[in-house]
Every structure is written in structure tokens, then in C-alpha cells.
C-alpha positions as CSV (number, residue, x, y, z in Angstrom):
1,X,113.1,142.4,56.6
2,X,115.1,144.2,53.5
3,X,112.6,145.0,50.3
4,X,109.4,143.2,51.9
5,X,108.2,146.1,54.2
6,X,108.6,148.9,51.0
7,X,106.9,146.2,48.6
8,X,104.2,145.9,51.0
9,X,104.0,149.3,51.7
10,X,103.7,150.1,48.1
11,X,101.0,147.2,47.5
12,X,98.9,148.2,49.8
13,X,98.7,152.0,48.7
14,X,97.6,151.5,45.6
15,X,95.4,149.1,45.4
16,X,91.4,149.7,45.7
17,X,90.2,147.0,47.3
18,X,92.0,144.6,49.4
19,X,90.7,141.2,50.7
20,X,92.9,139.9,54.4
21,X,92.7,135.8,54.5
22,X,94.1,134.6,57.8
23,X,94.7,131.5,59.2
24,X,96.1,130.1,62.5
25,X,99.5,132.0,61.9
26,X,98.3,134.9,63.1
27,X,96.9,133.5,66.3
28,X,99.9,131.3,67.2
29,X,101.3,135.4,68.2
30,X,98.4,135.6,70.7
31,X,99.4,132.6,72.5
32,X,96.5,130.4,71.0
33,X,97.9,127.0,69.5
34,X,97.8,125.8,66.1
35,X,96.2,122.4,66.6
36,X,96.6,121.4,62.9
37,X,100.3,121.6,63.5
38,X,102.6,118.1,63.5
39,X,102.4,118.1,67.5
40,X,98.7,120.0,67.8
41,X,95.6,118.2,69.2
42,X,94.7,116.9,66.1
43,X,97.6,115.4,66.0
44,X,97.2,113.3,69.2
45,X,93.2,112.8,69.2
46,X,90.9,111.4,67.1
47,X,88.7,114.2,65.4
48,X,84.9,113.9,66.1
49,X,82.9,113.9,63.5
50,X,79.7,115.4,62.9
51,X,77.5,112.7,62.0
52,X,78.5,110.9,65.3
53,X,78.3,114.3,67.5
54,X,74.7,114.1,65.7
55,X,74.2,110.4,66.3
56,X,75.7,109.8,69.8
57,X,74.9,111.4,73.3
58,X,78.7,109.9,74.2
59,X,79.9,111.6,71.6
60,X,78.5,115.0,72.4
61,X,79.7,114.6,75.9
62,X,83.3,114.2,74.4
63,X,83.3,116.7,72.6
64,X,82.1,119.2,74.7
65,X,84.9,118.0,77.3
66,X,87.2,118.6,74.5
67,X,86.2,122.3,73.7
68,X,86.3,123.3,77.4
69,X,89.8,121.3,77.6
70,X,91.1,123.3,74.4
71,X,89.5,126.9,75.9
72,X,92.0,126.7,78.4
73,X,94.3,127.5,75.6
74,X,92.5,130.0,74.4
75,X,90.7,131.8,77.5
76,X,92.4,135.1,78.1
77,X,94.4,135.8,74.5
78,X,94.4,139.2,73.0
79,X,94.4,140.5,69.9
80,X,98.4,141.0,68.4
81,X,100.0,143.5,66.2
82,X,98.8,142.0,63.4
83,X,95.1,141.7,64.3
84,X,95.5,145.4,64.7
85,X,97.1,146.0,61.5
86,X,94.3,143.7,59.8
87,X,91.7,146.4,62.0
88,X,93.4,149.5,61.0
89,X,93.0,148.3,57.3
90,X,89.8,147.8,57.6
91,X,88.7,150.9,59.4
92,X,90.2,152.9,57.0
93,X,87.9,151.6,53.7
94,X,91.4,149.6,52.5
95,X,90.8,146.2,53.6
96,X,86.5,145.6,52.5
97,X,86.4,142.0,54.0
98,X,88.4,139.5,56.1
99,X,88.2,135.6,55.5
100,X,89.5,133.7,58.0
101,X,90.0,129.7,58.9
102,X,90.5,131.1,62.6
103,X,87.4,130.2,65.3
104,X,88.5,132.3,67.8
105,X,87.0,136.1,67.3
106,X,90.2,137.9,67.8
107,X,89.3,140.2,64.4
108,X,86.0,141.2,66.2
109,X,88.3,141.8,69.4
110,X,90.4,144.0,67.9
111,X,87.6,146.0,66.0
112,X,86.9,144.6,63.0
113,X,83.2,144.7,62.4
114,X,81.0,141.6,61.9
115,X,79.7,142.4,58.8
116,X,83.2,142.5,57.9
117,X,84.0,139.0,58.9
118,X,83.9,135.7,57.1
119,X,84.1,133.5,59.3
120,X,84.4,130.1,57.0
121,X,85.3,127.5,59.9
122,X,82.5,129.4,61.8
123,X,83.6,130.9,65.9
124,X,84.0,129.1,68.8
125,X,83.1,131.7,71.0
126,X,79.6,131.0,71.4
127,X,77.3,127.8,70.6
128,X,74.2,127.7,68.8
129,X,71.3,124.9,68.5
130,X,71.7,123.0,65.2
131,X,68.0,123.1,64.6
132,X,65.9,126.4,65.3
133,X,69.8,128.6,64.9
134,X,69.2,129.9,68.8
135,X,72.6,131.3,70.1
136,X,74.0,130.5,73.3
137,X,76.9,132.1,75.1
138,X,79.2,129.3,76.8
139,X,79.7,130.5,80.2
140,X,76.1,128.8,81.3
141,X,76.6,126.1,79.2
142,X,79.6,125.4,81.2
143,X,79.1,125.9,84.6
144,X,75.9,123.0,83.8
145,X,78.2,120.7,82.1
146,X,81.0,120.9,85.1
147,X,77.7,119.9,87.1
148,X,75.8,117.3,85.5
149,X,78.4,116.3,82.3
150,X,75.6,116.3,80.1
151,X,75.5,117.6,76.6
152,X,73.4,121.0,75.8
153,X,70.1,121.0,74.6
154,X,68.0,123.8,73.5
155,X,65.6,125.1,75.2
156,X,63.6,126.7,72.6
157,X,63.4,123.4,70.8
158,X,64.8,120.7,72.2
159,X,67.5,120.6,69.9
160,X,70.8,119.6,69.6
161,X,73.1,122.6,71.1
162,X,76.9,122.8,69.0
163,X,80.0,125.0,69.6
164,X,79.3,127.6,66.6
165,X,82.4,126.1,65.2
166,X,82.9,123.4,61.6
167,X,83.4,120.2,62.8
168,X,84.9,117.4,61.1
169,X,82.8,116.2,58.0
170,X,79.8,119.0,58.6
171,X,78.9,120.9,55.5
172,X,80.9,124.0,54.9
173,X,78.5,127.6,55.6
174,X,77.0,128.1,52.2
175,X,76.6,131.6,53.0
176,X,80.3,132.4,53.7
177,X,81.4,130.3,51.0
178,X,79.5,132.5,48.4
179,X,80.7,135.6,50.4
180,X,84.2,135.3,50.7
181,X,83.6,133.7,46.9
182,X,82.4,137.0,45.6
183,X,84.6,139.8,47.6
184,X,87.4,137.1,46.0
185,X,86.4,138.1,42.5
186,X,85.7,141.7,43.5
187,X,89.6,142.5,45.3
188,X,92.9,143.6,43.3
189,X,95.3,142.7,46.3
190,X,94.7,139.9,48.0
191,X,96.8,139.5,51.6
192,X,97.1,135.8,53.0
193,X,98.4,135.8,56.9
194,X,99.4,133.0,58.7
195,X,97.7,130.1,56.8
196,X,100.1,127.2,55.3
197,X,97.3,127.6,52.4
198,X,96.1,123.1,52.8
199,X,93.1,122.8,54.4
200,X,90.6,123.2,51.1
201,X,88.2,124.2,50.2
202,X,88.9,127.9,52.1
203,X,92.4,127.5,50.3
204,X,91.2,128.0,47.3
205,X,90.5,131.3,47.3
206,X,94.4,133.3,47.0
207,X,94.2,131.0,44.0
208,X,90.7,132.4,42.6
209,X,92.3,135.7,43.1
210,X,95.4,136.0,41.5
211,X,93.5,133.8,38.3
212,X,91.7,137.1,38.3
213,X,93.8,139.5,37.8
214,X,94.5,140.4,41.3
215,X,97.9,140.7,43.3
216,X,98.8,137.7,46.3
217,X,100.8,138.2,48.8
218,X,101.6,135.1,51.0
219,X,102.7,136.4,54.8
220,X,103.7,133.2,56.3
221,X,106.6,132.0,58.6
222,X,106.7,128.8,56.7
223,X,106.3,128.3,52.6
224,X,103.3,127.3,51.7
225,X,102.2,126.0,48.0
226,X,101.3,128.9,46.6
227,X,104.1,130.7,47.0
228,X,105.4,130.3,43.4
229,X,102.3,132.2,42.3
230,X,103.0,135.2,44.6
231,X,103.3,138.3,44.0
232,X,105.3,138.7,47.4
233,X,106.0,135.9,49.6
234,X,107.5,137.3,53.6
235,X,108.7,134.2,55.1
236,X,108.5,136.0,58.6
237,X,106.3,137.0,61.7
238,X,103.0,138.4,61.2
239,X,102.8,141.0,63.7
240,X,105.8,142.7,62.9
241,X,105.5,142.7,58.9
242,X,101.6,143.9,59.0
243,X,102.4,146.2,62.0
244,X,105.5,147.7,60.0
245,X,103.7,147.9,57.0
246,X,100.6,149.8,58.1
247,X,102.1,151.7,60.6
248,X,100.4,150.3,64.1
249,X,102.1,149.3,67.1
């Protein structure tokens, strides 16, 4: 790893208040895919949108085929060195926030707090109805679509009932937006893992930081276009760099 573990070391101690920004990178370790990636599901399927999940009953039935389909992925991963180096940051006072494009609540897993979370791409671990806000856990929801195929509605409402997750042309959350805008402006070392820094607007952020004065570093086993703005850029595995860097197994 030569000079990357030190500067990172070094980085880290002295700064006051650190911001974590993950993406899929850091999940790919856990076993979960990267379905951006050239051979990922989106890649092969057509993404559903959200004004046709809204407008279509055949559309909602897809899609929830599709979610239980891609669980299988997912079902059963743990969090990774590095989601335990991102927690250990955090549960000291270094790290105040972690943004992250990832859906699949391995921070919380690994003891990062909720109210530490920004979730911007929201968490597909649970559903909630798109009307009244009612959460729903996805076990249930399940075991009733397996029986009857149909799509979830609420039964507080009658609403429309959505894996807690950003689809495809819905809104980004205004409320993490602002969030993850303002502990931006408020870090002096900001930490990118595992995001190849192109799905915008939630790239913009490493961006915002270093235009305000704060250091970037850019963990990533692939370049990214940001790089030539870094601070430090570690071309390697997650896990390993964070877990070397912050001493956690």
C-alpha cells in the first residue's frame, strides 16, 4: 500500500470533523453486487420508473418480483472491514455523518447510528406507503406476494406500498439532500469509499467539499473523475485500506 496507509493515518488524526461518503464499492466486499456495473442488472433490464410503478398495477407487480429476485443477492451479507472502520470512526466523535448511495443498511448493521445516516438513495430493507409514510417490514409483504402476486397496499390508507428505496425518476429526499448538504459545508476531511463518483446529484458533494476548504480523499479500486482534485486518491480495496488505517480488524 506504500505512503497511502501513513497519509491516511495522518489525515484522519488531525482533522475535526470528518464526513464518510460511500457507494457500492464498499458493499461489492460483502458479497452484495454492484448493479450499476457494465454487467449489473441494470445493465440487462429495463429500469422501472416511478411514474409507471405509480400509474400501473403491472408495473408494481414487476417490480416487486424484481426486488425479491435482487434480495437473493443481498439476503444474508454482513457488514466488512470497512463498514467497521466507517463504525469505529464514528463511535469515536471522528466521523459526524455518513452519506451513502448504498440501499442496503449495512452501516446501521455494523453500528452506525441512524441519526448518523444519510441515506440519499433511501434503504431497501423495509417498504413504506407512499401516501400516509406507514413502514412496513418485507418479510409479510413477501410471504403475501409469493401467494397471491399482488402488489402491496396499505392498510392504513389504502395506499400505494414502495420498497423504501429511489427509484428511477422519483424525486430525490429533500430532507437528506439538505442534510448531507450542510454536514458537506460543515467537514474539513471529507472520505469517499467505493463510489465511481457518476451518478449525480449525490456526486456532487466530494466536490462541494474540497471547494470549501476541506481535504478529499477518493478510496476507490477504480479512478473516478475527481481524482485530480484529491487530496489522496488509494486505487485499492476498501476493507483493507480503512481497516489498516483505523486500526480494526
Amino acid at each position: 500500500m506504500g505512503n497511502e496507509i501513513p497519509a491516511l493515518k495522518e489525515m484522519i488524526a488531525v482533522a475535526g470533523r470528518a464526513v464518510v461518503f460511500t457507494g457500492a464499492g464498499i458493499s461489492t466486499e460483502s458479497g452484495i453486487p454492484d448493479f450499476r456495473s457494465p454487467n449489473g442488472i441494470w445493465s440487462k433490464t429495463t429500469p422501472i420508473y416511478f411514474d409507471e410503478f405509480v400509474r400501473s398495477e403491472d408495473a408494481r407487480r414487476e417490480a416487486w418480483r424484481r426486488k425479491f429476485e435482487v434480495d437473493r443477492d443481498i439476503d444474508g451479507a454482513e457488514p466488512n472491514r470497512g463498514h467497521r472502520a466507517v463504525a469505529k470512526l464514528v463511535r469515536t466523535g471522528k466521523v459526524t455523518s455518513v452519506i451513502t448511495q448504498n440501499i442496503d443498511g449495512l452501516h446501521q448493521a455494523s453500528g452506525v447510528p441512524d441519526e448518523r445516516m444519510i441515506e440519499l438513495h433511501g434503504n431497501g430493507t423495509y417498504a413504506t406507503c407512499l401516501t400516509c409514510g406507514t413502514r412496513y417490514e418485507l418479510a409479510p409483504i413477501k410471504a403475501a406476494f409469493q401467494a397471491d402476486g399482488a402488489a402491496p397496499e396499505c392498510v392504513d390508507c389504502g395506499g400505494l406500498v414502495k420498497a423504501a428505496t429511489i427509484s428511477f425518476g422519483q424525486m430525490m429526499p429533500e430532507r437528506e439532500m439538505e442534510r448531507a448538504r450542510v454536514e458537506t459545508l460543515a467537514c474539513d476531511l471529507f472520505i469517499v469509499a467505493g463510489s465511481s463518483l457518476v451518478v449525480y446529484p449525490a456526486a456532487g458533494f466530494p466536490a462541494m467539499a474540497k471547494k470549501n476548504g476541506a481535504k478529499l480523499v477518493i478510496i476507490n479500486r477504480d479512478p473516478t473523475g475527481l481524482d485530480d482534485i484529491a487530496d489522496l486518491v488509494v486505487h485499492l480495496e476498501i476493507g483493507p485500506v480503512l481497516g489498516e488505517a483505523v486500526n480494526v480488524n
